[in-house]
C-alpha positions, 0 to 999 in steps of 0.5 A: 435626797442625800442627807450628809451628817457630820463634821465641817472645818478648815483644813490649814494646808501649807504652802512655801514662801519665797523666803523659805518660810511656810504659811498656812492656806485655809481650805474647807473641809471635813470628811462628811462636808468634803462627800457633800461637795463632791455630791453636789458638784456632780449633780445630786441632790444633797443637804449638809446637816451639821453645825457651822460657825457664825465666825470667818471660816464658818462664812467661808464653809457656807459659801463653799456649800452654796457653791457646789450646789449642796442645800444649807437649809439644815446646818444649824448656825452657832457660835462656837469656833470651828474646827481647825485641822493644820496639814503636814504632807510628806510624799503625798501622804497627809497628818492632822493636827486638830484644833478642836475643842469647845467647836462648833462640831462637837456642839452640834445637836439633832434632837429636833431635826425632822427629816420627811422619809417622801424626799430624803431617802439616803444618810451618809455618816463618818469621819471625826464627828463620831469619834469624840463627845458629845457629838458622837453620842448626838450622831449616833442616836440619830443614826438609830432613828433614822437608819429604819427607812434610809440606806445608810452609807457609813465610812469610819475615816479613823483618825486614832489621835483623835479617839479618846476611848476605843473600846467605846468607839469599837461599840459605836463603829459596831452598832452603826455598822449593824444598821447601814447598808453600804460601808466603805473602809480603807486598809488601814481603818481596818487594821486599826479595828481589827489588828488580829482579824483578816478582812476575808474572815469578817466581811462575811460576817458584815454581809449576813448583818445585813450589809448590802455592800462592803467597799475596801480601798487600798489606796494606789492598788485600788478598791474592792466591792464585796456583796453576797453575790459579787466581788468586784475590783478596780485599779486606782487611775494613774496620776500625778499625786499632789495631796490626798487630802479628802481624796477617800471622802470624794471617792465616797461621794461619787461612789454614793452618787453613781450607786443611787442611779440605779434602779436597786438602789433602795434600803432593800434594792440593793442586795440586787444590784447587778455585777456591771453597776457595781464596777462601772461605780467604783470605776467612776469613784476612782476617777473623779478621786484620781482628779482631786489627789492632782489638785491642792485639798479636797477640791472634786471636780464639778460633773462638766469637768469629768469630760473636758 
């Protein structure tokens, strides 16, 4: 089993009125929910483990949950509010405006979570919910205890507005690094992180930490994997773009479930993984992104719908 540890909230997507005004939609959201959906909607087997709302929305992320096929039995029930995420798109480009304090996300709390290493085998962690407190502290000691016996799949998803003190995410983002086995991180993140650093120079450093895959994404030009063994490129698929909205969190979510299909992929498989594999699962990733930037928010397609 996949275990996705992190944030769930309501992106406000606006929409036009007839009269000119704007309205706002809400859509469920999150970059770790969004890789759950995407996960179960192509068939794995997953759980979303965070904290959701006992309010409208949390009943709306519940049911969405439910939906795709994604197990609820570790979301952890509460009454705080959930996090609002208001959407500005502009040529197909999304901002956030977040509404986030005293939320169910930044209330959520692991210390009596137990997971059995027999059926849970991968942890995916990123997004918003490592990069404020007392949350991110909460997700990064669990991290620490779990990241021994799982492969740890690790996307930052660096909001800047959203992080108080980079010194001390920079500290964050280096420890979970140092004990994941798969990163993916996109071109800008990267910048962020490291504005005087190139990527050619440090990701060899990542791989001799003991990283078994770096994923870079360039957005429209495409992704690149680097392992020590291979470096492998595919372009982004060619589409009507309508948002981006989840588009990287839905690219991770096929990612993960391509790679875990196969038979290297272990904590310590995947240093093995052959050449083919490694392109046939960003390939893959691309696709099923390509087919949620031409729909309205993070929307991944069920398995069925890739070949119709």
């Amino acid at each position: 089993m996949i275990i996705c540890c992190g944030e769930a909230l309501i992106d406000m997507i606006p929409s036009h009125l007839d009269n000119g005004e704007t309205a706002f939609i809400p859509k469920i959201g999150g970059a770790v929910l969004n890789t759950s959906i995407c996960l179960g909607r192509l068939g794995a087997n997953v759980a979303f483990l965070g904290s959701v709302s006992n309010d409208l929305f949390g009943e709306m992320i519940i049911e969405e949950l439910q939906k795709s096929k994604v197990n609820t039995s570790l979301c952890v029930n509460t009454s705080f509010n959930t996090t609002l995420a208001f959407a500005k798109i502009a040529n197909g480009t999304t901002t956030y405006s977040f509404f986030d304090e005293n939320s169910s996300n930044k209330n959520i709390s692991l210390k009596d979570v137990v997971l059995d290493d027999k059926e849970v085998n991968t942890l995916y962690v990123g997004g918003i919910s490592l990069m404020s407190e007392p949350n991110g502290s909460e997700i990064e000691s669990f991290v620490n205890k779990q990241s021994s016996s799982k492969v740890v799949f690790f996307d930052p998803n660096i909001r800047p507005n959203f992080i108080e003190n980079r010194s001390i995410f920079i500290q964050r983002f280096e420890n979970i690094l140092s004990q994941s086995d798969i990163i993916k991180i996109s071109d800008e993140d990267f910048e962020w992180l490291y504005p005087d650093t190139s990527f050619e120079e440090l990701h060899k450093k990542w791989l001799d930490l003991g990283l078994s895959i770096i994923v870079l994404t360039k957005g429209s030009e495409g992704a690149i994997i680097k392992t020590k063994k291979y470096e492998v490129f595919a372009k982004a698929q060619k589409v009507e773009v309508i948002d981006t909205i989840g588009a990287g969190d839905i690219f991770n979510g096929a990612l993960l479930f391509s790679l875990s299909k196969n038979n290297s992929f272990s904590k310590k498989g995947l240093v093995n993984i052959d050449e083919k594999s490694l392109e046939e699962s960003l390939i893959f990733a691309n696709k099923v992104a390509g087919i949620s930037v031409g729909r309205i928010g993070a929307n991944p397609p069920f398995y069925k719908e890739l070949n119709s």
